[in-house]
C-alpha positions, 0 to 999 in steps of 0.5 A: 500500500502506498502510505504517501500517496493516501496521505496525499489524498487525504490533504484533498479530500477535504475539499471534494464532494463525497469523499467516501467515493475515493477511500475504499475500507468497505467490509469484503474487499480484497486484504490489502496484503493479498493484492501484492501477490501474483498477477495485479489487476485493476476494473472499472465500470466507468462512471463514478463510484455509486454507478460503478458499484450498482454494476453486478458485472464489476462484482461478479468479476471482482470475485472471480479474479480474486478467488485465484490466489494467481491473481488479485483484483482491485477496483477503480471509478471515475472521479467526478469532476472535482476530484479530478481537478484537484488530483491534477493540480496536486500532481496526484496520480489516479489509484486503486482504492484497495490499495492507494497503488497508481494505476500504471503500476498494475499489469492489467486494466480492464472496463465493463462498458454497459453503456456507449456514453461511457466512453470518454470516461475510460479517456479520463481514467487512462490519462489520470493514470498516466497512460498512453491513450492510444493502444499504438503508442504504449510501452512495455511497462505500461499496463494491458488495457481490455474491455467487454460489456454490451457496449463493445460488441462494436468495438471500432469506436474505442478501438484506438484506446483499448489493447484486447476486447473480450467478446461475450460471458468474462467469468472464464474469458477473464481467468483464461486472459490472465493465466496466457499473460501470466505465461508471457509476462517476461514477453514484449508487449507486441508478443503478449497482444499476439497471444491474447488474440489467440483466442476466438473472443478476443479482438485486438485492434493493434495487430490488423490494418485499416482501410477505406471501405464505402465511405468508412474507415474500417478494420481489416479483421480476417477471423470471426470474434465470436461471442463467449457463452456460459453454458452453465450459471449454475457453474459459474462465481457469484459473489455471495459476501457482497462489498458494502459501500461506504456511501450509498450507491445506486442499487444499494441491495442484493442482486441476484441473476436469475438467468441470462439471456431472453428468448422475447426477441424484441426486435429493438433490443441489443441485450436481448439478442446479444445475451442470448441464449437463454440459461436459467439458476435453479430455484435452489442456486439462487435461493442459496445465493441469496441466504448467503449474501443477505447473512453477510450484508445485512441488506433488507431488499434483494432484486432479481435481475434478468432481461425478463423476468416474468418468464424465468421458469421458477418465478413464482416458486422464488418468490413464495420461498423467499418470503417464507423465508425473510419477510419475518425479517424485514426482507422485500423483494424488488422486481426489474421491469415486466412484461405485462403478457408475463405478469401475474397477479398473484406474485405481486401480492407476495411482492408486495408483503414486506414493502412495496418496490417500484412497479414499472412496464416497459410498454415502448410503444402505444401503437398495436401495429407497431408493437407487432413490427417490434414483437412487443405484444401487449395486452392493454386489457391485461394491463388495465386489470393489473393496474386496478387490482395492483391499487387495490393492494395499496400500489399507489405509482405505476411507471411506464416507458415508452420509445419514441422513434421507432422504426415505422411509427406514426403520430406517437405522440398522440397514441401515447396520451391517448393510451396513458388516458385510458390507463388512468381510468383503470384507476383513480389513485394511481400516479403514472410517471411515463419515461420516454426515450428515443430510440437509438438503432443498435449493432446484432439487432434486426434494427441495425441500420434503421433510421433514427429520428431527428433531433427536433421531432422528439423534442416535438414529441416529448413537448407535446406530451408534456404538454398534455399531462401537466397538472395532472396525475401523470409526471413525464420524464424523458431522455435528452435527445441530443445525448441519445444523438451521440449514443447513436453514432457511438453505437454505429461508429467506425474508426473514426469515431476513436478520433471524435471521442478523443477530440471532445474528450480534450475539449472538456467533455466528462460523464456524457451520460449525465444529463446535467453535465452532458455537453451537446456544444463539445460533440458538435464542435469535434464532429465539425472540427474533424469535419465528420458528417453525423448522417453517416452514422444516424441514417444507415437506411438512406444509403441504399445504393451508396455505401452499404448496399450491392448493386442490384440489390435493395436495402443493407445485406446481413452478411455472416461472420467472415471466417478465420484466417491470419491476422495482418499487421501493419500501419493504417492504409487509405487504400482498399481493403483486400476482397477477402477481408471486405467483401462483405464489411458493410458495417464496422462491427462486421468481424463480430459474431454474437452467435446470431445469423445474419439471415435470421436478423435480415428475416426478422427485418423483413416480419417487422415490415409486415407487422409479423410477430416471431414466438417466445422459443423458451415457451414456444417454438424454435425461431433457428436464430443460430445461437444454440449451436456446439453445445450450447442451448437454452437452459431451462429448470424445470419447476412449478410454472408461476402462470396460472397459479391459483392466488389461494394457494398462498397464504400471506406470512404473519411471521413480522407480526411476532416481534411486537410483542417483545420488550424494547430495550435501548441500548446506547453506545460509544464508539470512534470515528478514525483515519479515513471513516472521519470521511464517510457522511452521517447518514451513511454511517447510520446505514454502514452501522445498520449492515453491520449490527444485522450481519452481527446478529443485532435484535433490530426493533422495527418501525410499522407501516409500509416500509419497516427500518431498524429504530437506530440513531447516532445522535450527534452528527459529526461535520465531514472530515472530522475525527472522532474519539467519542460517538454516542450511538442508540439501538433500540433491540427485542432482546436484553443482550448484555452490553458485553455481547452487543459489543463484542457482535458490533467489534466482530464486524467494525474496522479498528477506527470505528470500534466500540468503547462500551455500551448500557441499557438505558431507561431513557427511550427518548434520545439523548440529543432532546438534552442540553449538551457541549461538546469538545474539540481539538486541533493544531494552532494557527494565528487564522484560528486564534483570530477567529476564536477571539471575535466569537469564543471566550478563551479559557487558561484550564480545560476543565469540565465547566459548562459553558464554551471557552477555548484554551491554547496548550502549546501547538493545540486548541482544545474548544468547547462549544454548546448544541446550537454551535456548529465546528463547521459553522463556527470556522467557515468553509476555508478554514474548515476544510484546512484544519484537522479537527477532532472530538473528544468527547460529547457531554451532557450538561445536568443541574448546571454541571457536565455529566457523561452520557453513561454511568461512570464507575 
């Protein structure tokens, strides 16, 4: 561990929002020690930290690597935009947070890119760290830059900046990439990018040649990158001690994947034609899953997630045990969006026992016709009812989404507050919020190379819509279009694209995927300055004839995968591409195997054309999309089916009921805030202490009501930044434990700096900031805090235990005493607060005009 570079970090902190981004120290991350050993990478999901960590594919990876004592792996995020400047103006280098080790120290660096916006993010994590953005120009001693995710099946965009893609499932693909460096670690870097792209799901950009090629600058690749496909979850890692973060993170709750893939074949959906095939956990494996992580998390909310998951076979089953098993304690369960065709009534009241989550449909479209020519079907009748019974057990917000933009719709503006209408008469207490977004054609789907709609007419359309349901009980949220403009060009780039994401990136371009931050001004000014025609890559279909389409014949042709051959070397050339390389190369991701035939997409361009619906192959019939080949297939377990069930068979749980009856006992604690915890916000600690008592087997009390939570305070909030010797916290808990037992529970699980001093039952059930109290400070003397303290503070010559506020100078410390109306940060304002090291020393009670300490002193 780097001990000066994390002092140096901690002199900026101060000054940063939500320093608790950039300490690690979370519970179940890899010992620091371990991280020394063997093969040394760093992962990142490229956004800031609460993005990063929601993202299972980061945590699934995490595990993965560090389950081999070969290899270890830390992790890295984005830092938001004050952070960066300060790490640049400090000559500070970007590092791992387990470790504080700089990221050009590692020997691999990878990305999950789940999003394209993304990109100019991996720009700022690579410059941070020092490296060579571009892949060309690295040296030996520079780390192996590799990416996978959904966001990469084109690679062509990032392929200037990236060393290996890796295309497909990374559970084994990211042990079989370390284990081939491993052997050629000695090696130069041309001889190890040569061995990494040995494999069939890897593509390495460095070691092929590009050419000009009807209008685009493509990469001349003679191998088929085929996809990656784990025929087994059941065999695969899963993170069952999952991170607790240390700030509260998008998707702060257990996630479980219940399959991976989905056979609904929406002829939009990149996710649903990329992770196919369909393969499912048993109901058991991810049951056991479960268990373990909510016994080593202390979460109370676990999500299922899947591309689909009213169709995962063992649905309903699931969904009964788990509530079986942990509604008593407090546990709900959380749904991703539904399909409506696959939604039963009956899993709704189950999911709904504990506390309601969030109910949402993904809808797309309003328009019947164009629900065929995506094969979305939905049955609005079906819907209707959903909603109505869904009121009737106390859901009081539905969420929709809808598209905009697809391909062959007409006046969706008006079909979509026509249908949101409708939807409303099904009930009176239902708030709708209807999210609208624009469609952006995406690679591998039947979709490909439509047309996406202008700029201007969904700024139309979302005007109009919000328009239409102001002061009403429907809220519409929407997508910028300008940002789905880019995702668009980024989705279908080809190499030239590399040169525009890094062109904006050094204009100033951070985080494109945030709305409030997204700059539209920089991507035009790049796309001008490099004189790149935005149409190009926006309107695939007008160029029938021109660049894509063979003479004679009409539309773009779907070409198969080319097959394997021997990589070229060599420098860029303008010149044309050989016939055996780019005969069929009418698109830039054309090397790219996701396991699909170009004939079916091409076949299911031409039924969307004609409003023809292609069946569910998981319950249906098989659509010979090609996927399910060489061993590889659909994956179903076989278990009760969840439609059809009878909502009598279940029987609602009166288990949560039983602890009201229990004596409530107040249990009042100190405890310490040291090192880098001083960094982490009150109510973050709150929750951390909340994780941390239910993984120790604390007795919570619960609230009542709709949304049950532990009855846990920490009284006196501690400004940011500020140590602590002495924190008063209160637990109220159904069973009489001895203060010894509930600190030596609490000890088990806290870190050294946040250990517990002593704890008392207390009669007291009302908290203990309802009374007078002062509390005590000290830090370094400065002439600045000397002047200050004298205009406010009275100064004191003994620090004695006098209840009233005073401060006294003893040699190069202050040690101030101050009232419960008088905030530290306050009192030194925010520049003199953010440079002065603070810490508390003790908290007191004041009773009968005397201080007194919150516990029985012997």
């Amino acid at each position: 561990m780097s001990s000066r570079l994390q002092e140096k970090v901690e002199e900026i902190l101060p000054r940063v929002s939500k320093p608790a981004r950039y300490i690690g120290k979370e519970v179940h991350t890899l010992n620091p020690e371990r991280a020394a050993q063997g093969l040394r990478m760093v992962l990142s999901y490229p956004d800031v930290y609460e993005i990063g960590m929601s993202n299972l594919a980061v945590r699934i990876l995490y595990e993965t690597i560090n389950r081999d004592e070969r290899f270890s792996c830390e992790r890295v995020f984005v830092p938001w935009m004050d952070f960066e400047q300060e790490l640049r103006k400090n000559c500070i280098p970007l590092y791992s947070l387990e470790t504080f080790t700089p990221l050009c120290e590692f020997d691999v660096i990878g990305f999950s890119m789940g999003y394209e916006l993304l990109y100019t993010n991996v720009l700022t994590i690579l410059e941070l760290a020092s490296i060579s953005l571009a892949a060309t120009e690295r040296q030996d001693e520079e780390p192996i830059v590799i990416a996978g995710g959904p966001a990469i099946f084109n690679p062509e965009p990032m392929a200037d900046f990236i060393d290996v893609f890796v295309i497909g499932d990374g559970e084994i693909a990211i042990i079989q990439i370390l284990e081939e460096l491993l052997k050629v670690k000695a090696r130069p870097r041309k001889e190890k990018l040569i061995a990494l792209n040995s494999f069939d799901f890897t593509y390495v950009p460095a070691l092929y040649n590009q050419g000009t090629h009807r209008g685009f600058l493509i990469t001349r690749v003679d191998k088929s990158v085929k996809k990656r496909i784990e025929p087994d979850l059941e065999l695969l890692p899963f993170p069952r001690k999952p991170i607790i973060p240390l700030t509260r993170i998008v998707q702060d709750r257990i996630t479980v994947e219940v399959n991976r893939g989905c056979a609904s074949g929406c002829r939009y959906c990149a996710a649903g034609f990329i992770y196919r095939p369909v393969r499912e956990r048993s109901v058991e494996g991810v049951f056991d899953i479960i268990q373990d992580s909510l016994t080593h998390s202390g979460y109370d909310e676990v999500a299922l997630l899947s591309l689909s998951v009213g169709d995962y076979t063992g649905f309903h089953e699931l969904v009964r045990r788990i509530n079986e098993r942990f509604a008593s304690e407090n546990v709900s369960i959380s749904l991703p969006s539904l399909r409506v065709n696959s939604t039963n009534i009956d899993i709704l009241r189950m999911v709904k026992e504990v506390r309601k989550s969030g109910l949402t449909f993904a809808i797309e479209s309003a328009d019947g016709l164009t629900r065929n020519r995506i094969n979305k079907p939905v049955d609005i009748g079906q819907l209707m009812e959903i909603i109505w019974r869904v009121s009737q057990f106390g859901w009081r917000l539905i969420k929709l989404y809808f598209m905009v933009g697809l391909p062959m719709a007409e006046k969706e503006d008006e079909r979509i507050a026509e249908l949101v209408l409708d939807l409303l008469e099904a009930s009176r207490s239902i708030q709708m919020n209807v999210n609208v977004s624009v469609f952006v054609p995406k690679p591998h789907t039947p979709f490909q190379f439509a047309r996406q709609i202008d700029v201007e007419e969904a700024e139309r359309i979302i005007g109009n819509l919000r328009d239409r349901f102001s002061r009403t009980r429907v809220h519409v949220k929407f997508q910028n279009p300008r940002m789905s403009l880019i995702e668009g060009i980024l989705s279908r780039g080809d190499r030239r694209v590399a040169r525009l994401i890094h062109e904006v990136h050094r204009l100033g371009e951070r985080f494109s995927s945030w709305d409030d931050v997204f700059r539209y001004d920089l991507w035009e000014e790049a796309l001008k300055r490099l004189n790149l025609n935005r149409e190009l890559y926006n309107d695939y279909e007008s160029n029938r004839g021109t660049p894509f389409t063979e003479s004679g014949s009409r539309g773009i042709p779907f070409p198969e995968p080319v097959s394997r051959g021997t990589p070229l070397t060599g420098a860029e050339t303008g010149g044309s591409a050989s016939t055996q390389n780019l005969d069929t190369a009418t698109f830039p991701w054309y090397f790219i195997s996701s396991g699909i035939k170009g004939s079916f997409l091409k076949k299911e361009s031409e039924r969307a054309k004609k409003a023809l619906l292609t069946g569910n192959c998981v319950h249906g019939q098989c659509a010979q999309c090609g996927v399910c080949q060489r061993g590889i297939k659909q994956t179903l377990f076989q278990s009760q089916s969840h439609r059809g069930e009878d909502p009598t068979e279940y029987e609602v749980s009166k288990k949560p009921a039983e602890r009201s009856t229990r004596t409530r006992v107040k249990m009042l604690f100190q405890f310490k805030k040291q090192g880098l915890y001083r960094f982490i916000s009150h109510l973050d600690l709150l929750t951390l202490f909340i994780h941390l008592g239910k993984m120790a087997g604390i007795p919570f009390s619960y609230s009542r009501g709709f949304n049950p939570k532990p009855h846990f305070g920490l009284p006196f909030p501690l400004p940011l930044g500020v140590e602590s010797e002495y924190e008063i916290g209160e637990a109220y808990i159904e069973d009489a434990l001895e203060e010894s037992v509930f600190c030596d529970r609490y000890n088990s699980q806290l870190p050294v700096e946040m250990k517990l001093a002593r704890a008392e039952r207390s009669q007291l059930m009302k908290s203990v900031a309802s009374f007078p109290f002062f509390h005590d400070y000290m830090f370094p003397y400065s002439h600045d805090i000397e002047d200050l303290l004298q205009k406010n503070i009275e100064r004191g010559k003994i620090f004695d235990i006098s209840p009233c506020e005073f401060y006294v100078v003893q040699k190069t410390l202050v040690m101030l005493r101050i009232g419960r109306d008088r905030s530290i940060k306050k009192l030194f304002g925010q520049d003199l607060f953010v440079r002065t090291h603070i810490q508390r020393r003790m908290l007191w009670q004041e009773c009968d005009g005397k201080l007194v300490s919150f516990f029985k002193e012997k």
